[in-house]
Kinemage of the C-alpha trace (Angstrom):
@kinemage 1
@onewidth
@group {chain A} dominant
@subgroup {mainchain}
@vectorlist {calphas} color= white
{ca unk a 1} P 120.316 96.559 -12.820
{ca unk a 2} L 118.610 99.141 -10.976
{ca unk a 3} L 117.082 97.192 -8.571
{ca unk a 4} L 120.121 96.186 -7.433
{ca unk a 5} L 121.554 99.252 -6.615
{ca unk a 6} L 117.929 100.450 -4.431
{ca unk a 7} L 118.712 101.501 -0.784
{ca unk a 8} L 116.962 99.021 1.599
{ca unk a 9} L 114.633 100.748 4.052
{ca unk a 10} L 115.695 99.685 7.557
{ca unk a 11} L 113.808 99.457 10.887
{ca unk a 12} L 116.298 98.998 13.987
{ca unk a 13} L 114.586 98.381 17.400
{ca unk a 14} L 116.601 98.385 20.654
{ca unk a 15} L 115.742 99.607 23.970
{ca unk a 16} L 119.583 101.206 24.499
{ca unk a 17} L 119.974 104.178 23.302
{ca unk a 18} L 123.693 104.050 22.280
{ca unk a 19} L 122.400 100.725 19.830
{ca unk a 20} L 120.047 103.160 18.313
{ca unk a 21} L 122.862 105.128 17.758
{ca unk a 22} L 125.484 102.803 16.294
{ca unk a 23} L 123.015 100.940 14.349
{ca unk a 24} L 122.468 103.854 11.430
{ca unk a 25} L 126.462 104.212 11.427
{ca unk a 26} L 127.051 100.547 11.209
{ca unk a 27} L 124.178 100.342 8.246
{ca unk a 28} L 125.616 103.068 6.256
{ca unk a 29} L 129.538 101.211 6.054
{ca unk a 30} L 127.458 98.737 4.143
{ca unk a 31} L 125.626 101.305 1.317
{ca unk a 32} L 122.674 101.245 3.781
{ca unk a 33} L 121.429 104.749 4.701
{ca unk a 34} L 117.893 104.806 5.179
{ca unk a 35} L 117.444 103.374 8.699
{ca unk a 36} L 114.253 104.083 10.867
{ca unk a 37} L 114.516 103.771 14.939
{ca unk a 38} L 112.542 103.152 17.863
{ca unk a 39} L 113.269 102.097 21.444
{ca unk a 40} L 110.258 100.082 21.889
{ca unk a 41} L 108.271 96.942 20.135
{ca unk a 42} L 104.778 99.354 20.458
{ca unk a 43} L 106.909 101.624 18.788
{ca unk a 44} L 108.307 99.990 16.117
{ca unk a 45} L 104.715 98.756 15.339
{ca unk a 46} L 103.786 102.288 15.341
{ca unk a 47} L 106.568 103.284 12.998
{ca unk a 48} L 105.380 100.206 10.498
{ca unk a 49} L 101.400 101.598 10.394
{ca unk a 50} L 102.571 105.167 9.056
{ca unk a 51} L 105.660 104.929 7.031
{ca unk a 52} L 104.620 105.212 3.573
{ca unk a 53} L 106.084 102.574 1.481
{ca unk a 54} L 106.679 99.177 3.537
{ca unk a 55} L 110.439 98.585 5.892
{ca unk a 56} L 112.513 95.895 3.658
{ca unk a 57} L 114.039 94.613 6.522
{ca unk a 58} L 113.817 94.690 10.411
{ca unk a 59} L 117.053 94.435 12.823
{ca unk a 60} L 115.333 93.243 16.214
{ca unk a 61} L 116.076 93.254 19.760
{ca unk a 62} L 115.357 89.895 21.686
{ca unk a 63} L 115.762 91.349 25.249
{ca unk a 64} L 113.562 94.460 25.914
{ca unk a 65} L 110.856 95.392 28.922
{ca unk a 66} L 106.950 94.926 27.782
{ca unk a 67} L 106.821 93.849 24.489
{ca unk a 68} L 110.416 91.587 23.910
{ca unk a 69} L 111.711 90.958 19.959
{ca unk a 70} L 110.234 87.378 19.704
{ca unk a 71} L 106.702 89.049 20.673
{ca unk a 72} L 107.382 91.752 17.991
{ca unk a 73} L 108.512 89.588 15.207
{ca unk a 74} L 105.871 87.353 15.568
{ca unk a 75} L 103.158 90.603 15.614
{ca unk a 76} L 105.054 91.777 12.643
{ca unk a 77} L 104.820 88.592 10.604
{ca unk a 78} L 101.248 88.895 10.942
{ca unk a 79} L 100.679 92.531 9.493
{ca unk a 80} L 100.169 92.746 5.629
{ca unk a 81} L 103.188 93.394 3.682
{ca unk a 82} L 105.513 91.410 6.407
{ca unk a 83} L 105.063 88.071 5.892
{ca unk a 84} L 108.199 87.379 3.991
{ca unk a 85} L 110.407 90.554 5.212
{ca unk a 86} L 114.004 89.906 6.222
{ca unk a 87} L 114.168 90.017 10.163
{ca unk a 88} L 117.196 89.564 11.776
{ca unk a 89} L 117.173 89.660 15.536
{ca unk a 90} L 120.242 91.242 17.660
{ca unk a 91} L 121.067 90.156 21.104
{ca unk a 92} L 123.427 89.097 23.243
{ca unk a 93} L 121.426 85.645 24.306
{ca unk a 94} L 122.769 82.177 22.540
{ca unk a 95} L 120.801 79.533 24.539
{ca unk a 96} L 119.489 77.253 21.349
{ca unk a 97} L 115.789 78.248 23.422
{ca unk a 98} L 116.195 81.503 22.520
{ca unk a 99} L 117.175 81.309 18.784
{ca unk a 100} L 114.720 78.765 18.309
{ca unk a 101} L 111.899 80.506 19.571
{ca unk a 102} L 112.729 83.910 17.147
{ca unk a 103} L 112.994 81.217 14.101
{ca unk a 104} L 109.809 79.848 15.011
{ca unk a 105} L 108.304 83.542 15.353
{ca unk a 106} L 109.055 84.005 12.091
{ca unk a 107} L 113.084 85.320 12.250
{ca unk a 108} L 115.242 85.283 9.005
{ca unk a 109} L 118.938 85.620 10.940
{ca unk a 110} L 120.481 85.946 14.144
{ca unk a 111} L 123.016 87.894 15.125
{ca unk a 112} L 124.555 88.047 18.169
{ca unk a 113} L 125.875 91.058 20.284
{ca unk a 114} L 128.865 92.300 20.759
{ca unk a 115} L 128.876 92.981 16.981
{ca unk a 116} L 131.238 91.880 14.665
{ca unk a 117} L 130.955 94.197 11.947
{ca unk a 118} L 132.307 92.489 9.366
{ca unk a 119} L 129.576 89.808 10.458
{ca unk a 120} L 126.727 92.041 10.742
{ca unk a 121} L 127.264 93.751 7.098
{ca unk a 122} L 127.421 89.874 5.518
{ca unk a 123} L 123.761 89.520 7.310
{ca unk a 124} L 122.205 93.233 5.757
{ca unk a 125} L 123.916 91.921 2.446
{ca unk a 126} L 122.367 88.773 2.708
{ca unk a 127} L 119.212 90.314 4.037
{ca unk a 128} L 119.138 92.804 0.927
{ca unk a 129} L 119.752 90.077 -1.730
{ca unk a 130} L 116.621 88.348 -0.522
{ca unk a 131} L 114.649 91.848 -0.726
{ca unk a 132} L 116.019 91.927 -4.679
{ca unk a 133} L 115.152 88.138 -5.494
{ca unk a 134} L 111.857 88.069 -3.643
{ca unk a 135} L 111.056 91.460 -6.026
{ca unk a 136} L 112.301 89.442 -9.236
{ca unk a 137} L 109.949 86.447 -8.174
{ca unk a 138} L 106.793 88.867 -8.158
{ca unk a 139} L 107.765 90.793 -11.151
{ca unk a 140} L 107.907 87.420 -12.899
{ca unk a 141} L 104.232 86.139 -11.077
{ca unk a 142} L 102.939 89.214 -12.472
{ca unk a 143} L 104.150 88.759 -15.500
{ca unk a 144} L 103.033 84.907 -16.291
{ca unk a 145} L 99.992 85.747 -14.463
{ca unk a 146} L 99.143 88.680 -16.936
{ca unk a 147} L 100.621 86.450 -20.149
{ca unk a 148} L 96.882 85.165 -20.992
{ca unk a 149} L 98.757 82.412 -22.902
{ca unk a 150} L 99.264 78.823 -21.617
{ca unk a 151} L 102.242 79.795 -19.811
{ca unk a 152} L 99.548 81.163 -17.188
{ca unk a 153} L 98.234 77.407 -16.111
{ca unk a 154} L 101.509 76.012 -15.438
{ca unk a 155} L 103.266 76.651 -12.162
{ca unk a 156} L 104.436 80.249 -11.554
{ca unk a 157} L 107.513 78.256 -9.435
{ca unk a 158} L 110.044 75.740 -10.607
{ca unk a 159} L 110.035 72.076 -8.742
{ca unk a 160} L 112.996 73.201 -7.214
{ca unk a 161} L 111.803 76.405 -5.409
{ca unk a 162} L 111.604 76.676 -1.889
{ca unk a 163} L 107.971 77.785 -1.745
{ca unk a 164} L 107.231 79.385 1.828
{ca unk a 165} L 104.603 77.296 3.960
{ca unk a 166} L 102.664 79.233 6.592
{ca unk a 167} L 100.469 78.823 9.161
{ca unk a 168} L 102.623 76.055 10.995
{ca unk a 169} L 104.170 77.030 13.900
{ca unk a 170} L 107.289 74.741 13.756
{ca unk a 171} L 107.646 75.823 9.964
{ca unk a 172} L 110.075 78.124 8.918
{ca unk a 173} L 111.078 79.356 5.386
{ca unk a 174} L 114.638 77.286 3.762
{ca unk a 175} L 116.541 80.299 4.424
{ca unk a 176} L 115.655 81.087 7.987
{ca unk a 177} L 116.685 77.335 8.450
{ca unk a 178} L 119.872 77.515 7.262
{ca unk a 179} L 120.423 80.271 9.156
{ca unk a 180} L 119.234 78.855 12.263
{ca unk a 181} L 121.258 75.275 12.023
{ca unk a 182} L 124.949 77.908 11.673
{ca unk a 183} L 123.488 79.578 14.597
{ca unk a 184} L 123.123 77.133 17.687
{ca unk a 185} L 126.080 76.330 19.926
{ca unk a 186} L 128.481 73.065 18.644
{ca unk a 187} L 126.995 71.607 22.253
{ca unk a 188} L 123.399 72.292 20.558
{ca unk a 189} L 124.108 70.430 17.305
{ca unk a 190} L 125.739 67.648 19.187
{ca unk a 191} L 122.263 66.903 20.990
{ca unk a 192} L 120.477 67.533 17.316
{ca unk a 193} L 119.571 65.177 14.306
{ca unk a 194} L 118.854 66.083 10.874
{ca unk a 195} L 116.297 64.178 8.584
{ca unk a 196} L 114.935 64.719 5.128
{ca unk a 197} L 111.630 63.790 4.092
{ca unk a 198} L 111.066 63.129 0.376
{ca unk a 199} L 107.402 63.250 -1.204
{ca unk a 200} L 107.741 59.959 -4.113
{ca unk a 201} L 107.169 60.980 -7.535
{ca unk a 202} L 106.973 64.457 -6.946
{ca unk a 203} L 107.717 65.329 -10.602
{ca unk a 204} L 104.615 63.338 -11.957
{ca unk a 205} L 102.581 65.362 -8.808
{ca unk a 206} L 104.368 68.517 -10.304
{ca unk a 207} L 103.039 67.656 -13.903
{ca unk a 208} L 99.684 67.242 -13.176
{ca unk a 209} L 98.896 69.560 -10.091
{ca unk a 210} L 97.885 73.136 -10.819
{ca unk a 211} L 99.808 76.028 -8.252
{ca unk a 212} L 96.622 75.886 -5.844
{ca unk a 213} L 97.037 72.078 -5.521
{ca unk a 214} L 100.591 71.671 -5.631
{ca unk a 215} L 101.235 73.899 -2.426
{ca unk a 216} L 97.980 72.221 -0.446
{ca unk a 217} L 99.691 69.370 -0.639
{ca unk a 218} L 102.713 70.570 0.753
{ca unk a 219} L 101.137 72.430 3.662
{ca unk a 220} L 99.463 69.279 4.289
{ca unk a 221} L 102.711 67.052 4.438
{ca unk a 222} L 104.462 69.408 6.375
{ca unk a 223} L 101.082 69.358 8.955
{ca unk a 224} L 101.686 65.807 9.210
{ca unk a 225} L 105.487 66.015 9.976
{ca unk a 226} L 104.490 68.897 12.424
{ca unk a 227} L 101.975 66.650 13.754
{ca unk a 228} L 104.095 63.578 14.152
{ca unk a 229} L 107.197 65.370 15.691
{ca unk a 230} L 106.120 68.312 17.533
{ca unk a 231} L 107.024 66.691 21.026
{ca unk a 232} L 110.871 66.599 19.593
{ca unk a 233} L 111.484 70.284 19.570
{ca unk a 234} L 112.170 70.413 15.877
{ca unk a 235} L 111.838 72.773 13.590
{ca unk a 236} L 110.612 72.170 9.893
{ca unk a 237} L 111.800 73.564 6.572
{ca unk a 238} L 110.943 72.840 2.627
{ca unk a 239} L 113.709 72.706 0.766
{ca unk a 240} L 112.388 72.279 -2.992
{ca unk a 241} L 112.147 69.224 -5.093
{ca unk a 242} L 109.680 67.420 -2.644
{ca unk a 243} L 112.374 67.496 0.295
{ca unk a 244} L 111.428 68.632 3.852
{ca unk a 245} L 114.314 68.858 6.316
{ca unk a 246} L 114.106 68.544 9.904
{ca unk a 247} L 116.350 69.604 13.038
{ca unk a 248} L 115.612 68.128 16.059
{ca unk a 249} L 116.804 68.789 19.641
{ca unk a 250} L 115.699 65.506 20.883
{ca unk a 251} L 118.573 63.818 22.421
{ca unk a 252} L 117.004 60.174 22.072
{ca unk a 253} L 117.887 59.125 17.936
{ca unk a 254} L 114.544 58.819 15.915
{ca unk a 255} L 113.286 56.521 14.233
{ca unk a 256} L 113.197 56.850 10.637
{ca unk a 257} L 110.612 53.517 10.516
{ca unk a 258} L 108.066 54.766 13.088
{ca unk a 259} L 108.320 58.474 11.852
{ca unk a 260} L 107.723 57.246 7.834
{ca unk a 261} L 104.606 55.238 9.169
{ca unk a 262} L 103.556 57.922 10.812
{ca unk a 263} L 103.539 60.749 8.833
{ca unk a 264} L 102.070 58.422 5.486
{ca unk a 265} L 99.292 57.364 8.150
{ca unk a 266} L 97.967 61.044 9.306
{ca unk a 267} L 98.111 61.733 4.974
{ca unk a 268} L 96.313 58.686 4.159
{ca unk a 269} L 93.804 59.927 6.814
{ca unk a 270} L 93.389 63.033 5.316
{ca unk a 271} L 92.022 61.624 1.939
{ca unk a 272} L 93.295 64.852 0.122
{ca unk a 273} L 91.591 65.172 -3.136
{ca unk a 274} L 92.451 67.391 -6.677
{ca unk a 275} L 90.499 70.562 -6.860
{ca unk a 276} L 88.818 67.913 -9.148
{ca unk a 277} L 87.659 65.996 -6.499
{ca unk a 278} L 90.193 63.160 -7.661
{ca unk a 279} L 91.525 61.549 -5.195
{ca unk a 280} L 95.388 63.151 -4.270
{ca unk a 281} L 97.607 59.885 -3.301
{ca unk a 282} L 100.973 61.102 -1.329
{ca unk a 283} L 103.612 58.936 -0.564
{ca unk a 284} L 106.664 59.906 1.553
{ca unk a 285} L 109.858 58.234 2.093
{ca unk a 286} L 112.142 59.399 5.048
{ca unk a 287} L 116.292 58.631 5.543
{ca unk a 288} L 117.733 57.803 8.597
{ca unk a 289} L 118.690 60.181 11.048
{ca unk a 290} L 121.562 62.600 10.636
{ca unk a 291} L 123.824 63.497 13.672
{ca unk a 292} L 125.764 66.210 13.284
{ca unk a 293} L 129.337 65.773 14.412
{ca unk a 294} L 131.835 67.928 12.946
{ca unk a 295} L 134.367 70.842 14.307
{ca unk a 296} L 133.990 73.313 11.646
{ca unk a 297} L 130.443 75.146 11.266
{ca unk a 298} L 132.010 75.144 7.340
{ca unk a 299} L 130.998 71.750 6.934
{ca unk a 300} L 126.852 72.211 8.361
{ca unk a 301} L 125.905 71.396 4.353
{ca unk a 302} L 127.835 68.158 4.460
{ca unk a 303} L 125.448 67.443 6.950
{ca unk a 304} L 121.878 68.435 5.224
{ca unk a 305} L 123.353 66.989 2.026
{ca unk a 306} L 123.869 63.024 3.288
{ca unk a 307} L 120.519 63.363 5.222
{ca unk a 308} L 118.821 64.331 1.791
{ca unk a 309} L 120.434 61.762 0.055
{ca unk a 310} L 119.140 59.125 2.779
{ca unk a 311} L 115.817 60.431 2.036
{ca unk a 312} L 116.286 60.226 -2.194
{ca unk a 313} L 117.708 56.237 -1.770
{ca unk a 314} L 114.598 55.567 0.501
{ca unk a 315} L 112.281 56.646 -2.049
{ca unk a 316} L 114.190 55.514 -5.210
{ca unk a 317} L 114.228 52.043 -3.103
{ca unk a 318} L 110.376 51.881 -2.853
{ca unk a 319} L 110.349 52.486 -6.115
{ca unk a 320} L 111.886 49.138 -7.187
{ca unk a 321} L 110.500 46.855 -4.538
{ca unk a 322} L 106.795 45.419 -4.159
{ca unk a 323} L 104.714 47.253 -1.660
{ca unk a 324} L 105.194 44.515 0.608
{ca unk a 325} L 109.129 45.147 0.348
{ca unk a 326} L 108.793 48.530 1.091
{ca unk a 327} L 110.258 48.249 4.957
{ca unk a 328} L 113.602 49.363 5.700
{ca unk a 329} L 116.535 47.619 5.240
């Protein structure tokens, strides 16, 4: 249990002083001592290239002269050791532009200012239990990696894992997206819909793909999706089990039809093949649209759960009709 009592190493960067004050005060309520400062993103950067063992989490300013936070986050994401860090940016803008555009730099959470410090030590917690599981998941990598038995050609992930994609701008890890969808304004979710994109038969894909394979093809769906709806100001997420969620701001409802025929033509043009050179046959199926309407930001997984289960009855649907069936109904 050790690793769940470590200290989390914390980077705070904000250009007022009196932040860089508070924000080692407001850390330590919260069992969280070891916090690093600077006023600056060049310094921040600075601080990351000579601190001896890597920051565990960064708490960002969005508003700052020169370099802002959504410039330094997505710097920071690109530096060795940072891909995966818990950032959580701090400012006192709520426009839905401005929290989408730190998700899509590569944000974990957002909090805003004023503080609510009851708020701000759930987000550290939250920030630190993904430092601990992210640890657990390499230990065990390591470890089935280093078995040299058969468990080392299976999967080192379970079907259900919410394997990171990166490399696509409008794709963000599960948790950032969860985070993001509590974060914009009621009048933001109002002008947003939900939909879940299910890869068919991804347990027989999951049987027979190696690691290597299995998360090509997932980069290469969610390329497609990216590719199909990146004039919709969405933002993309894989949620485990085959599923891809989507949040769009579009106001105008989408079209489940077009969007399935789309996305299954760009992967059909791709003519992915096994490592094998086999050819790799993806299907997807994709639910109709979920709107969010609802007064309590309590009941935001209501929402992600009916447009996933849209997504499963499309595809469990194909499944019992003739190809020529498979339209929706």
């Amino acid at each position: 249990m050790a690793i769940l009592e470590a200290n989390m190493r914390i980077l705070a960067v904000d250009d007022e002083p009196y932040i860089l004050e508070l924000m080692p005060m407001l850390a330590a309520k919260f069992g969280f001592n070891d916090v690093t400062t600077a006023s600056s993103g060049q310094l921040a950067l600075d601080a990351i290239a000579t601190v001896k063992l890597p920051f565990d989490c960064l708490l960002l300013d969005i508003n700052m002269p020169g370099m802002d936070g959504i410039e330094l986050c997505r710097r920071v994401r690109q530096l060795a050791g940072y891909r995966v860090t818990p950032i959580i940016m701090l400012t006192a803008m709520s426009e839905r532009e401005y929290i989408e555009n730190a998700f899509k730099a590569g944000a974990t959470d957002y909090a805003i200012k004023p503080f609510d410090i009851v708020e701000l030590g759930a987000r550290l917690r939250l920030a630190h239990e993904l430092v601990i599981a992210r640890c657990q998941a390499e230990m065990v990598k390591d470890l089935q990696a280093g078995s040299g038995n058969s468990i080392a050609q299976l999967p080192v992930f379970s079907l259900f894992e919410t394997i990171p994609i990166d490399g696509i701008k409008a794709v963000i890890d599960f948790a950032s997206f969860k985070n993001f969808f509590k974060q914009i304004s009621r009048a933001g979710l109002a002008a947003s819909h939900v939909i879940a994109i299910k890869v068919d038969r991804i347990e027989e894909f999951y049987i027979c793909a190696t690691a290597a394979e299995f998360t090509y093809a997932l980069r290469e769906v969610a390329d497609a999706i990216n590719d199909v709806l990146n004039t919709s100001g969405c933002l993309i997420s894989y949620g485990g089990n085959g599923l891809f969620l989507v949040i769009s701001s579009s106001a105008a409802q989408l079209s489940a039809t077009g969007i399935e025929a789309d996305v299954q033509q760009l992967l059909d043009e791709k003519n992915l093949e096994y490592d094998s050179g086999a050819p790799l046959d993806l299907e997807v199926s994709i639910g109709n649209p979920v709107q969010p309407s609802f007064t309590d930001f309590a009941e935001i997984p209501e929402s992600l759960e009916r447009a996933i289960a849209r997504a499963e009855t499309r595809s469990m649907t194909k499944r019992c009709l003739p190809p020529a069936a498979n339209d929706f109904r």
